[in-house]
C-alpha positions in Angstrom: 147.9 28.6 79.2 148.6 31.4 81.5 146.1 33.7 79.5 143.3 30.8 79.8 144.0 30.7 83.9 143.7 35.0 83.8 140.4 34.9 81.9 139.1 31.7 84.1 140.4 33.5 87.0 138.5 37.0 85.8 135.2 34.6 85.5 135.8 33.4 89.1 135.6 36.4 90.1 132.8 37.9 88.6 130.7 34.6 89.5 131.7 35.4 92.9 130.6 39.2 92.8 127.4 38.4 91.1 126.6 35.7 94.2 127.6 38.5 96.8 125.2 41.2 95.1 122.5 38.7 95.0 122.8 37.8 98.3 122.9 41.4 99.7 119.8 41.7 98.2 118.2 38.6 99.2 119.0 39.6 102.6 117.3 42.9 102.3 114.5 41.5 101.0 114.3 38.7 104.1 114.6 41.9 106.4 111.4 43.3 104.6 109.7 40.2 105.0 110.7 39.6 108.7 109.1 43.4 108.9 105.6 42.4 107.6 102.6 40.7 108.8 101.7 38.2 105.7 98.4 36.6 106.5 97.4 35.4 102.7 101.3 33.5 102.7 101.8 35.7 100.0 105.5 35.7 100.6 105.9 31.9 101.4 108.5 31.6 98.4 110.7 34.3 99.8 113.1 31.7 100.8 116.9 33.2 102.4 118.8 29.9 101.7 118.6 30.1 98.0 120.9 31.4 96.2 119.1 34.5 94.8 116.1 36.2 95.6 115.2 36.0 91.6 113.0 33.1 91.8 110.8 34.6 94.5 107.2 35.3 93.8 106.7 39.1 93.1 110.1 40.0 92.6 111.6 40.6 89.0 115.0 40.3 88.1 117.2 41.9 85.0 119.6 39.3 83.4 122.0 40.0 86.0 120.4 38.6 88.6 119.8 41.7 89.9 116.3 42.9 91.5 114.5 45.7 89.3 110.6 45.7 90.5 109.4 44.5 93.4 105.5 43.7 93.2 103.3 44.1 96.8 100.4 45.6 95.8 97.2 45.3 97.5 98.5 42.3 99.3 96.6 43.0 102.8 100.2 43.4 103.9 100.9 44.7 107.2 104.1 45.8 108.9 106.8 48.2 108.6 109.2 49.3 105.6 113.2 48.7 106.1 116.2 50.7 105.5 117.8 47.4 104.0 115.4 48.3 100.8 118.0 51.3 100.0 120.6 48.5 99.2 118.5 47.5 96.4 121.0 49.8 93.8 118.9 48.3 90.4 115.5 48.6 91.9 113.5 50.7 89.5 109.8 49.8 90.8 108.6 49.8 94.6 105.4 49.1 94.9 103.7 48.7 97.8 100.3 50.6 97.1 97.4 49.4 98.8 98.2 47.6 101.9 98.9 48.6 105.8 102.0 49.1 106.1 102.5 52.0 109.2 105.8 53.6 110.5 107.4 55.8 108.4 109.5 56.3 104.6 112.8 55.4 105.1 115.4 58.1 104.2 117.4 55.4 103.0 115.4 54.9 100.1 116.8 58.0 98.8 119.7 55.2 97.6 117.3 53.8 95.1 119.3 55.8 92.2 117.6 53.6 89.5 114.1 53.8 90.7 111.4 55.0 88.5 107.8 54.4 90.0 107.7 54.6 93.9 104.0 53.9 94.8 103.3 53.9 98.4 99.5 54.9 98.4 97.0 54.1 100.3 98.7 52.8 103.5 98.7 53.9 106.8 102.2 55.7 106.5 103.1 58.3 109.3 106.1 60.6 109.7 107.5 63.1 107.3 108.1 62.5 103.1 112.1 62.3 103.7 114.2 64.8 102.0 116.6 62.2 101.0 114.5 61.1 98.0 115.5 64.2 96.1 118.6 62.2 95.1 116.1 59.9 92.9 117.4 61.6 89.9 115.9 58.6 87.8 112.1 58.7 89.4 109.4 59.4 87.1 106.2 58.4 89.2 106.3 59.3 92.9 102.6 58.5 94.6 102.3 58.8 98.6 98.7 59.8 98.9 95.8 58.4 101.5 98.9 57.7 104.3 99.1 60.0 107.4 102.1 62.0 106.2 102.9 65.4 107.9 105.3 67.9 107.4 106.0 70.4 104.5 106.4 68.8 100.8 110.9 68.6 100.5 111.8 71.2 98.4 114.7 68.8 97.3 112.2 66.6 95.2 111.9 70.4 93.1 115.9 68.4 91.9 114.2 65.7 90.2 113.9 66.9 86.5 113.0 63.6 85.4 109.4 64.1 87.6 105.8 63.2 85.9 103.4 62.0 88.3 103.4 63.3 92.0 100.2 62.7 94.2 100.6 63.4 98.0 96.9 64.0 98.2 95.0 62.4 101.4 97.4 63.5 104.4 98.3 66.0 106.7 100.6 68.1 105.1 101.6 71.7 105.5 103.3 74.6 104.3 103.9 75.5 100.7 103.9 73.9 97.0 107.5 74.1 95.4 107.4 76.3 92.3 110.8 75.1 90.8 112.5 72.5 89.0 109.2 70.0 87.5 106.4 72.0 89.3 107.4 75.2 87.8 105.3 74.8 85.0 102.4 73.7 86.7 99.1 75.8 86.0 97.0 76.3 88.7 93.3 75.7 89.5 90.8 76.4 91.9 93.5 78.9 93.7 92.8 81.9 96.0 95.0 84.7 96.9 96.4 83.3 100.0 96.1 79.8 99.4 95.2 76.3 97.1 93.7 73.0 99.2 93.2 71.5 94.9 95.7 71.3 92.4 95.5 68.8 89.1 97.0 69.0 86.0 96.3 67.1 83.4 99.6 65.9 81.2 99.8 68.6 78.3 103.5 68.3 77.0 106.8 66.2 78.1 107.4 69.1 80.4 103.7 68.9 82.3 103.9 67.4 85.6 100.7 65.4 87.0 99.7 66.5 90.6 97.6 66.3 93.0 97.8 68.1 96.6 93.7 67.5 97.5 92.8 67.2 101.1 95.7 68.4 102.6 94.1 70.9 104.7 96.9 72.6 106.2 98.5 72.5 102.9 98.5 76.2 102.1 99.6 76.8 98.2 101.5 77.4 95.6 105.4 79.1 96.8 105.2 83.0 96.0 108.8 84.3 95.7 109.4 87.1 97.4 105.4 87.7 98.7 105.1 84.5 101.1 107.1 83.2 103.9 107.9 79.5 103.4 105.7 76.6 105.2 104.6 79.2 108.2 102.8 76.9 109.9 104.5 73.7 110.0 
């Protein structure tokens, strides 16, 4: 009898856990959606008095209840991200390519330690590419180009072994390329002496990385040890 009320007791609790989690992610979602300007009604399901956000349109959920993708794509969304997103610990897809959506990356995305795809292209995205998502050891695809992005390329992102497609074309960054880590292996094309403003690689092996820094004009190349001094004029 006493065992039966431990493992009811030990269900309890987990129900209740499971509800809490849900919740703290339903609430970061209805901060996103308070953030954004929706005029197709796309987001009309995203209801905060239900229990959890997994019955919402364009949100997908693991068996857990717990949010994995979120699906915004060329919505004619408008708005601002969050930093509620970062609470989000199963997300493993952010996509949100294609719409308005101005202000800047929130370091707090950098929390995402499942995410795998993080497609923010084509947007109207200002500000710096935040160090912090160097600790998205899991991220595979990481695409911020045709947003208004300035600043040098984080050399913390060289971290990310796991690395395969990054495209930061279309912005205003400047400085160098990082040579370590996933870009280390990186051939080169259409280079100069003193600086690169194309670079694509097509995948070759598991260890290739996909790139593309194009129309960056301040961008000024590929990181020379030793023979270049880092991001001069950022």
């Amino acid at each position: 009898m006493a065992a039966a009320a431990r493992a009811a007791g030990a269900l309890a609790l987990a129900l209740v856990l499971a509800l809490a989690g849900a919740n703290s992610e339903g609430d970061a979602l209805s901060a996103l959606r308070r953030s954004l300007r929706d005029p197709g009604g796309v987001l009309q399901s995203w209801d905060p008095t239900l229990v959890n956000p997994c019955t919402w349109f364009h949100v997908t959920c693991n068996r857990d209840n717990c949010v994995t993708r979120l699906d915004l794509g060329n919505l004619n969304l408008s708005g601002h991200l969050v930093p509620e997103l970062g609470k989000l610990e199963h997300l493993q897809y952010l996509e949100l390519y294609k719409n308005n959506i101005q202000g800047t990356i929130p370091p707090e995305l950098g929390s995402l330690k499942s995410l795998i795809s993080l497609d923010l292209y084509k947007n109207n995205i200002s500000g710096t590419i935040p160090p912090a998502l160097g600790k998205l050891k899991s991220l595979v695809f990481l695409r911020l180009n045709g947003n208004r992005l300035t600043g040098p390329i984080p050399r913390e992102l060289a971290g990310i072994s796991s690395l395969k497609v990054v495209d930061v074309s279309s912005n205003d960054l400047c400085g160098t390329i990082p040579t370590s880590g996933p870009f280390e292996h990186i051939p080169l094309s259409k280079t100069s002496f003193f600086g690169i403003h194309f670079l694509w690689l097509e995948v070759l092996s598991d260890r290739m990385l996909s790139t593309s820094f194009e129309k960056n004009p301040r961008l000024e190349g590929p990181e020379l040890q030793g023979l270049a001094v880092y991001d001069t004029n950022c």
